[in-house]
C-alpha positions as CSV (number, residue, x, y, z in Angstrom):
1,X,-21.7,-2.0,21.6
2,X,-21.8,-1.6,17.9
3,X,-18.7,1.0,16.7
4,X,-18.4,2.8,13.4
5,X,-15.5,2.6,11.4
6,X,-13.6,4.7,12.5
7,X,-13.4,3.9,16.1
8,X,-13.2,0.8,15.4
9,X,-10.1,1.0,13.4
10,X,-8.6,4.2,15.9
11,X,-9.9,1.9,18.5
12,X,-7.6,-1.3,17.1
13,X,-4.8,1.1,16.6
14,X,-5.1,1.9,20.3
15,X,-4.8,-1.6,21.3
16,X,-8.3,-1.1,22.7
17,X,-11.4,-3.4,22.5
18,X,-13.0,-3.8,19.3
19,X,-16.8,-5.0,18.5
20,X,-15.4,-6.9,16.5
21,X,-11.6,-6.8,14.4
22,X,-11.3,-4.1,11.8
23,X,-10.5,-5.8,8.2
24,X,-10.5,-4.0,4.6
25,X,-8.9,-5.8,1.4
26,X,-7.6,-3.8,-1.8
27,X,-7.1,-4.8,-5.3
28,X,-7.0,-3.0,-8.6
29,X,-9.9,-3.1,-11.5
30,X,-7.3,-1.4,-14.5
31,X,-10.0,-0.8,-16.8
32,X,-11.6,1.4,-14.2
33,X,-9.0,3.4,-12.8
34,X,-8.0,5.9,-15.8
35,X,-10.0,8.7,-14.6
36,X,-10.4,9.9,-11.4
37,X,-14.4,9.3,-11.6
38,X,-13.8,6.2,-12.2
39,X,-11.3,5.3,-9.7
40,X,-13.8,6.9,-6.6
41,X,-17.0,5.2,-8.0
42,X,-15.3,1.8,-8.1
43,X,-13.8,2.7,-4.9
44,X,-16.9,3.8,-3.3
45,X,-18.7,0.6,-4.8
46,X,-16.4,-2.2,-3.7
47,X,-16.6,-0.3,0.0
48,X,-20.3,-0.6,0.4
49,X,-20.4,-3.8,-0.8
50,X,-17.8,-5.9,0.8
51,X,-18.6,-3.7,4.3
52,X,-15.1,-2.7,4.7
53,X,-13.8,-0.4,7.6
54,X,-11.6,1.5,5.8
55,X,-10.3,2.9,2.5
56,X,-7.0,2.1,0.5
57,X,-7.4,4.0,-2.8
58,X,-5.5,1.9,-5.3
59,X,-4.8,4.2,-7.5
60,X,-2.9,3.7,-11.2
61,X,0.2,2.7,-10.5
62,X,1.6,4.1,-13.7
63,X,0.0,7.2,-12.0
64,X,3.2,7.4,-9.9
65,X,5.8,8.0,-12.5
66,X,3.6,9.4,-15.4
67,X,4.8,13.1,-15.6
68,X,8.2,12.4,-15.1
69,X,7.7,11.3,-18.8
70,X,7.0,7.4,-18.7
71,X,3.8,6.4,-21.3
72,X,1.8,3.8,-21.3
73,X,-1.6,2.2,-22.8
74,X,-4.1,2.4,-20.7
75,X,-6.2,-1.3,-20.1
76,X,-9.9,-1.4,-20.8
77,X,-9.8,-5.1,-19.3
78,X,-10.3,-5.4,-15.6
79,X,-7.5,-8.1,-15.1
80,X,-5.3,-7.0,-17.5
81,X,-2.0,-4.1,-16.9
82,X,-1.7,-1.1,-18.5
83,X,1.5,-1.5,-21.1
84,X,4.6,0.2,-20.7
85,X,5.7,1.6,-24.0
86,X,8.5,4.4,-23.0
87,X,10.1,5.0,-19.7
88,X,11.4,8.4,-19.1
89,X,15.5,7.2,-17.7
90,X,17.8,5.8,-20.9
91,X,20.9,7.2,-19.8
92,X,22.7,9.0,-17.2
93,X,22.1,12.3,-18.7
94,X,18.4,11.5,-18.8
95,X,19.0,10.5,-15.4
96,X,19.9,13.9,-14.4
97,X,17.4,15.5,-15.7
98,X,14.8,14.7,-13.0
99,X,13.4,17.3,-11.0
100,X,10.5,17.4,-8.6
101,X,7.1,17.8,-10.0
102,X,4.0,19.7,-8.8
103,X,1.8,17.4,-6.8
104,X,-1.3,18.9,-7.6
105,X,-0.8,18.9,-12.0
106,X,-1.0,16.0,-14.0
107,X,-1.5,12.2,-13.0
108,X,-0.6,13.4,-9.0
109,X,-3.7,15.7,-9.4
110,X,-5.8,13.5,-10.5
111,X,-5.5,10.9,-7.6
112,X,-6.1,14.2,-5.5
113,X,-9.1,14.5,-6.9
114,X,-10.3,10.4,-6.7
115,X,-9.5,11.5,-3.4
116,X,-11.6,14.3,-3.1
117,X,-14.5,12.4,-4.3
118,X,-14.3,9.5,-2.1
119,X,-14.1,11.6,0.6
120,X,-17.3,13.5,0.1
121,X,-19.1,10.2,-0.8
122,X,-18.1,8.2,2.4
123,X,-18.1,11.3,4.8
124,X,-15.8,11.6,8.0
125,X,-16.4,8.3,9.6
126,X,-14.4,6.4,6.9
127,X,-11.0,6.3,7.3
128,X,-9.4,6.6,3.8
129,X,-5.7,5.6,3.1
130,X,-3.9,7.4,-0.7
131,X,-1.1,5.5,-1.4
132,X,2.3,6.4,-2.2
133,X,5.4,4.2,-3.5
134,X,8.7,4.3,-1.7
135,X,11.2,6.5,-3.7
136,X,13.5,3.8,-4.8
137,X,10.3,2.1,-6.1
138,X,9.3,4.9,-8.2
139,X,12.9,5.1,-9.5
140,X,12.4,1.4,-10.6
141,X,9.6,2.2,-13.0
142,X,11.2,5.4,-14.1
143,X,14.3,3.3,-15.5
144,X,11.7,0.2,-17.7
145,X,9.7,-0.8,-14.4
146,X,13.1,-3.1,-14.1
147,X,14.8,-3.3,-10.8
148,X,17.7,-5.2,-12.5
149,X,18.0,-2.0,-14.1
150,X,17.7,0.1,-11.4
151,X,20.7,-1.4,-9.8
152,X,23.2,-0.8,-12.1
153,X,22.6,2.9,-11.5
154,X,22.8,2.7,-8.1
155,X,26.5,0.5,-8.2
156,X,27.4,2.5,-11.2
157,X,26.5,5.9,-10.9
158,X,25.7,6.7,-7.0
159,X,25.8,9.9,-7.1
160,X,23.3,10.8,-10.0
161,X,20.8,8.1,-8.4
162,X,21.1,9.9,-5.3
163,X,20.3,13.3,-6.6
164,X,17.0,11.6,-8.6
165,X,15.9,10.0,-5.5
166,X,16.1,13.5,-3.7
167,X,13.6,14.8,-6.8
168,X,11.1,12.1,-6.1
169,X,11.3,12.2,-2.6
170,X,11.0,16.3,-2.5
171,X,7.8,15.1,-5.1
172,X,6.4,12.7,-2.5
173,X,6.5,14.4,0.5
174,X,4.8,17.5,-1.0
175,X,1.8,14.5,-2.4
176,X,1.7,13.3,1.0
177,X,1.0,16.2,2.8
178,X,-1.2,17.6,-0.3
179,X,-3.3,14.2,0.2
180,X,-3.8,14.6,4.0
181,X,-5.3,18.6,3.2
182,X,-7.8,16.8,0.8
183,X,-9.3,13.6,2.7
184,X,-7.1,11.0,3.7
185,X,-6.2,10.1,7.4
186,X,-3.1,9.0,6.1
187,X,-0.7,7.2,3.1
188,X,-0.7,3.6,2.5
189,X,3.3,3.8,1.8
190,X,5.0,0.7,0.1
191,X,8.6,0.0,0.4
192,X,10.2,-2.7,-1.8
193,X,13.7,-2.5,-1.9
194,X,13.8,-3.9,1.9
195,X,14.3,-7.3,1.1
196,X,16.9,-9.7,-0.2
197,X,16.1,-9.8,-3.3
198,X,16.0,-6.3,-4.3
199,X,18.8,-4.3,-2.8
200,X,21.7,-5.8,-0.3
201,X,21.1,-4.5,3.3
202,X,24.0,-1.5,2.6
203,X,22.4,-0.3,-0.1
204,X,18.8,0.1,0.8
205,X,20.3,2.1,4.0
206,X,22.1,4.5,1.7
207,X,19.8,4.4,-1.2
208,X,16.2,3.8,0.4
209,X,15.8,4.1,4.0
210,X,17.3,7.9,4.0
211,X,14.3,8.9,1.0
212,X,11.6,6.6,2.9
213,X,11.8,8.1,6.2
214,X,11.3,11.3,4.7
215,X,8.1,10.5,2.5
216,X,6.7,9.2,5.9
217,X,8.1,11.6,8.3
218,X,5.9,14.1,5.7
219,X,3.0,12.2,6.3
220,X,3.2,12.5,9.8
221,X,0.4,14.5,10.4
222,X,-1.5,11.4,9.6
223,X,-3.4,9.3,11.9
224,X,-3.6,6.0,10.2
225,X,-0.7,5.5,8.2
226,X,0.1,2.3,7.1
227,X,3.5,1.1,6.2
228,X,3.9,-2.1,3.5
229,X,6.8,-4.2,3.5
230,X,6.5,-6.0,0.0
231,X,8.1,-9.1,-0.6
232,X,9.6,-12.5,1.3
233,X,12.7,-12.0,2.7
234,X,12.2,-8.6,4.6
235,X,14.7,-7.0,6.2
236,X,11.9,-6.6,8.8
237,X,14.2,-4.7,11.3
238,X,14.2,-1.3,8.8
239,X,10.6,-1.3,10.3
240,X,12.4,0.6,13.5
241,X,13.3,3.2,11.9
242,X,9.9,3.4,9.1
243,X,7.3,5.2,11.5
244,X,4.1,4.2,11.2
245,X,0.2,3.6,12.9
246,X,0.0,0.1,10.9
247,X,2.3,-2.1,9.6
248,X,1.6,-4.6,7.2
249,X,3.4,-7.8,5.1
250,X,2.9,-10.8,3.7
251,X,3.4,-14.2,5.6
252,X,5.8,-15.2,2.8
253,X,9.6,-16.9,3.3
254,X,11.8,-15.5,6.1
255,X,9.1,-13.3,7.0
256,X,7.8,-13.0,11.2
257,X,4.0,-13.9,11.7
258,X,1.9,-11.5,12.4
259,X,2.2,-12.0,16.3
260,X,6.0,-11.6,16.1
261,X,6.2,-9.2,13.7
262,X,3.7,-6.8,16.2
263,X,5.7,-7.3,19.2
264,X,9.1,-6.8,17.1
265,X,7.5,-3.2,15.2
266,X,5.3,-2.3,18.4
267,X,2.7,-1.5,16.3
268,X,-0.7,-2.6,15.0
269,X,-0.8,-4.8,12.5
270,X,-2.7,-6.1,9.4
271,X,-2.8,-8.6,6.9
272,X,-3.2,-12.9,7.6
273,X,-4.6,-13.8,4.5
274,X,-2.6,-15.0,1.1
275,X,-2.1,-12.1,-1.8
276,X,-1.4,-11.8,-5.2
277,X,-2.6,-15.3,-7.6
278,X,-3.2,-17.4,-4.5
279,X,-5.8,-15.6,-3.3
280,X,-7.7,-16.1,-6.7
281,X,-7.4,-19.4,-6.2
282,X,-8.7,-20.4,-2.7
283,X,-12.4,-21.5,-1.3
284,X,-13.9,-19.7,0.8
285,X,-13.3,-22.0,3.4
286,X,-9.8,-21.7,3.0
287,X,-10.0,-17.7,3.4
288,X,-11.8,-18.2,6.7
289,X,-9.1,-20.6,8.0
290,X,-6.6,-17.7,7.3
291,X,-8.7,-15.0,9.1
292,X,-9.7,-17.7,11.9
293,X,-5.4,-18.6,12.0
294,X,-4.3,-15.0,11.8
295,X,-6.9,-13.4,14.7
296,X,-6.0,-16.5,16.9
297,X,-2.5,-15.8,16.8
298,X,-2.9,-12.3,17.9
299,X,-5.6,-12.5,20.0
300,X,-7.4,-9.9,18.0
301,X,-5.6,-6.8,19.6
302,X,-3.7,-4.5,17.8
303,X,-4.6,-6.4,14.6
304,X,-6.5,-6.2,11.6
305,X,-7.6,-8.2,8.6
306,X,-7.0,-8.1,5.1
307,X,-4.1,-9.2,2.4
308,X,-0.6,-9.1,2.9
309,X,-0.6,-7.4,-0.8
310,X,-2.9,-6.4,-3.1
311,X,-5.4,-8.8,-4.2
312,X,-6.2,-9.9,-8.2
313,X,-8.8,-8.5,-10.0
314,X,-10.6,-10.9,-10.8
315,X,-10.9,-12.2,-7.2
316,X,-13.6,-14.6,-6.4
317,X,-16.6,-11.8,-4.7
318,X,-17.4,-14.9,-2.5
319,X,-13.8,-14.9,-1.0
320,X,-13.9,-11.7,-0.1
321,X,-17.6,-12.2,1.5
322,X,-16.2,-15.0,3.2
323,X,-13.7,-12.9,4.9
324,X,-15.8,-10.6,6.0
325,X,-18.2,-12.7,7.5
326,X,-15.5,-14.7,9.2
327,X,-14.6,-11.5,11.8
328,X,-18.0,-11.3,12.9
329,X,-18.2,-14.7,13.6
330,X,-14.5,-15.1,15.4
331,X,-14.2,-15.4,19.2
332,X,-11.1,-16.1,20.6
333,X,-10.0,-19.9,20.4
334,X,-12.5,-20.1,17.7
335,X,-11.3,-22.7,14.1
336,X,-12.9,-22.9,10.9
């Protein structure tokens, strides 16, 4: 029996039957996310036409840290980043200096209202995800978008990086709940600091799990949120303590498949198919081998389709086709 979206996908997080396996993908078009008109009709657009079954608003990054007093020049090319010119943390007495902002003024308000737009354009049967950075993440683009950077406050000067991360954490849990009173079902909430090549294991449990938990724990009144562990290398077992409806990673180095990684987070998962430049580069084929791979390893239940990270913008439309088609025509067993 044919399902709409959203039992299909509350149906999936249930570990329940499906029609057929829920799947969404999410990218970024920069030249088309500066306003928050253009950010819901290009989100609205690339829903109906790829056929998704739910909504991750990728909204400007830069959007995250922009009234905390980084600046940047916006991009009118699809493909092409916004620039950094100024970042708002030089110094330690910059540093001190941060305070929580309102989540409803400035760059935060307008993302409430893409929001707010999408919503009344999809209705109530599409679940919609707003997403949110992780703390320490946020902190990173605050300080040159430089993680190296970022770092040598934390070693050097704890206690001030501490006290920041307590601003933008007090910031993001007030935007999380301020986003599930105007349309979403929940956060898409990225965390990158979790892996070896960002923090040491000590230090994201002092200077990023702590802040995390309490963006998320905010959330909570959300029914789909969706944590994303960015990177190879994860230190997956943070995912205990990170609640969450959906969990999703990339099947990069010293990473769990998807399988593992479900049993290990007891949670639904999503993802299976390659991120960032490879996607860009793959035949369709190829994508279906990675939806075929991913659903056979799971056995469909308590999983999901779509990219273990964002996809490019200038993605192949006949890749993304592909893998749509490809979970209506899985059964299980089934090989490209």
């Amino acid at each position: 029996m044919a399902m709409n979206k959203k039992e299909r996908v509350q149906r999936a997080l249930a570990g329940e039957a499906v029609d057929r396996p829920p799947i969404s993908f999410w990218g970024h078009n920069y030249a088309r996310e500066n306003s928050a008109e253009e950010l819901a009709d290009e989100t609205v657009t690339r829903f109906r036409r790829f056929d998704w079954d739910f909504v991750k608003l990728q909204s400007r990054a830069s959007s995250l840290c922009e009234d905390w007093g980084n600046h940047y020049q916006r991009s009118t090319e699809p493909a092409v980043r916004s620039t950094l010119l100024d970042w708002a943390v030089h110094s330690t007495a910059e540093l001190r200096r941060l305070r929580p902002l309102n989540p409803l003024a400035g760059a935060l308000g307008e993302q409430i209202a893409a929001l707010r737009l999408v919503r009344q354009q999809l209705g109530p049967d599409v679940p919609i995800l707003q997403t949110i950075f992780a703390p320490a993440m946020v902190f990173s683009y605050l300080v040159g978008e430089s993680p190296e950077t970022m770092l040598e406050y934390v070693r050097g000067y704890p206690s001030e990086t501490r006290a920041a991360l307590e601003a933008i954490s007090e910031t993001y849990q007030e935007y999380a709940q301020a986003c599930l009173e105007n349309g979403a079902d929940g956060v898409f909430f990225a965390v990158k600091a979790a892996a070896a090549g960002e923090m040491t294991r000590d230090e994201y449990m002092r200077f990023g799990l702590p802040f995390d938990l309490s963006v998320l724990e905010a959330a909570g009144k959300g029914w789909i949120n969706m944590l994303h562990m960015c990177g190879p290398d994860l230190y997956f077992e943070m995912v205990d303590h990170l609640p969450s409806q959906l969990l999703n990673w990339a099947l990069e180095h010293g990473n769990p498949g998807l399988a593992e990684g479900r049993e290990r987070a007891k949670r639904t998962v999503i993802g299976g198919v390659s991120a960032k430049q490879r996607f860009r580069e793959m035949r369709p084929e190829q994508v279906v081998e990675q939806v075929y791979a991913a659903l056979n390893d799971t056995g469909g239940m308590r999983m999901m389709v779509g990219p273990g990270c964002s996809i490019p913008p200038d993605s192949p439309a006949e890749n993304l086709f592909a893998a749509r088609e490809a979970v209506d025509g899985w059964r299980p067993g089934k090989t490209a």
